[in-house]
C-alpha positions, 0 to 999 in steps of 0.5 A: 223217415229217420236214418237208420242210426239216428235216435228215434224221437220220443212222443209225449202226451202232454195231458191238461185233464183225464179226459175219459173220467172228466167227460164221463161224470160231465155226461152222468151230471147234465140234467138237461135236454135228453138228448144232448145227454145221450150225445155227452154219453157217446162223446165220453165212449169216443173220447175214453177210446182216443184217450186210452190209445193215445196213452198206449202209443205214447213213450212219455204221458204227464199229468198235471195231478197226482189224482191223474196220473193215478187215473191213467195208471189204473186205465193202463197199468204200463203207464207211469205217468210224470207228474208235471203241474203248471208253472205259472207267469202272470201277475205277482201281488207280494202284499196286500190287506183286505179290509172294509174299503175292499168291496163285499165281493166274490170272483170267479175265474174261468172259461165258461165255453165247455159244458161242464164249466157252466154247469158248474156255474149254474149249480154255484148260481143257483144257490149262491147268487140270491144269497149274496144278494140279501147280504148285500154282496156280490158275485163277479165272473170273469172269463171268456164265454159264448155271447148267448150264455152271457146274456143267459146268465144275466137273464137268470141272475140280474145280481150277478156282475159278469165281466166276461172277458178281461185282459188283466186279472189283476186289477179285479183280483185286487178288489175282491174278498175270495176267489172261488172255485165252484166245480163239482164237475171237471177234474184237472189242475185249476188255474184259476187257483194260481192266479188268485193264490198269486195275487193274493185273493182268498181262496174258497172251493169246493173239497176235492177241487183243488188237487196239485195246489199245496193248500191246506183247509183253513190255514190257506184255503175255504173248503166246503162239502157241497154249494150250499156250505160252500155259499155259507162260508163264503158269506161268513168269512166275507167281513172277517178280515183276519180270517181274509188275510190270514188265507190270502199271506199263507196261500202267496207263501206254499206258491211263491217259489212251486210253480215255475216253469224253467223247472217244470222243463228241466224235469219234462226235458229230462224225462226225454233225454232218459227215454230217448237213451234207452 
């Protein structure tokens, strides 16, 4: 107990997605055994319940998009979500140039142990690995990921390099020609994005999967409609060096100075003081 004059502290939800509409499309999207899907279906009802009184008890709810913060609006019209996306501290490349020494490589970056992270692989693999291989390029995936899925994935695509997991992203990073962001299913704010963007990778993704970076299409980002384009431009853009370079220079340039974390704390530390005041 608190005593009686003392100010009553202020819960806050720290949200990393919304979680109800992230599993429910997980659920609607699996394709596999029936009956995990039935499982995914009753997975995203407990999850939209815990979810929506999580929000309802909170004094402060943050969201790391302003695609989210909408979301947990519309789910409780008295939440105001503070938008808060991610700071970030890794490795910081201030130049590079892409050219013909680069290797004809792809990466993608991620933690492949939740459902939906793989099946957004698969669906990019399906399509992309066979491609890239007649084009004599390659596709890398680095990440942390079950040691069954691994020897899964390289059953299914002997092509593809999987690295698993990697303590420095940056010396990979600087031997590719993309970053890829293939998921069509998750929402979210993609971290991934910040590490290639920093240390100067191209970026190619998936329209719509990249909510909260200041990227725009074709000046500081590939964007494409589905994987299939998403594959082709990809390949395209894999020898256009001034293309490659062009996005790596004006994505490092909208991120350079938006995301670090003192100033995501002042703006969280001073939506508690104001709460905390009322």
């Amino acid at each position: 107990m608190f005593p009686p004059h003392a100010p009553q502290p202020a819960l806050v939800y720290l949200s990393h997605n919304h979680e109800s509409s992230v599993r429910r499309l997980t659920a609607l999207e699996f394709r596999g055994n029936p009956v995990k899907r039935l499982a995914l279906k009753r997975e995203a009802g407990k999850v939209a319940r815990l979810e929506a009184r999580l929000v309802a008890d909170s004094d402060i709810v943050t969201a790391n998009t302003a695609e989210d913060a909408a979301l947990f609006h519309a789910g409780n019209p008295a939440c105001a979500p503070l938008i808060v996306t991610p700071g970030y501290e890794g490795p910081v490349l201030r130049a590079r140039t892409i050219d013909a020494s680069t290797p004809r490589r792809v990466t993608i970056l991620g933690s492949f142990g939740w459902i939906a992270k793989q099946m957004n692989l698969e669906a990019f693999l399906t399509v992309a690995a066979p491609a890239f291989a007649a084009a004599g390029a390659e596709i890398e995936i680095l990440g942390t990921m079950p040691e069954d899925y691994m020897a899964k994935i390289r059953r299914a695509w002997p092509t593809v390099l999987v690295r698993g997991r990697y303590d420095d992203v940056a010396p990979y990073l600087a031997d590719t020609r993309l970053g890829i962001v293939p998921e069509q299913t998750g929402g979210g704010f993609k971290h991934k994005v910040l590490s290639y963007a920093f240390c100067r990778a191209p970026v190619a993704a998936l329209e719509g999967s990249v909510a909260g970076m200041p990227l725009i299409p074709d000046e500081s980002i590939l964007c494409a409609p589905d994987m299939n384009r998403l594959t082709e431009r990809c390949l395209a853009a894999l020898d256009d060096f001034y293309l490659l370079n062009r996005l790596q220079d004006n994505a490092f340039k909208a991120v350079e100075t938006a995301f670090d974390w003192a100033d995501r704390g002042r703006v969280l530390a001073d939506a508690i003081r104001t709460r905390m005041t009322k």
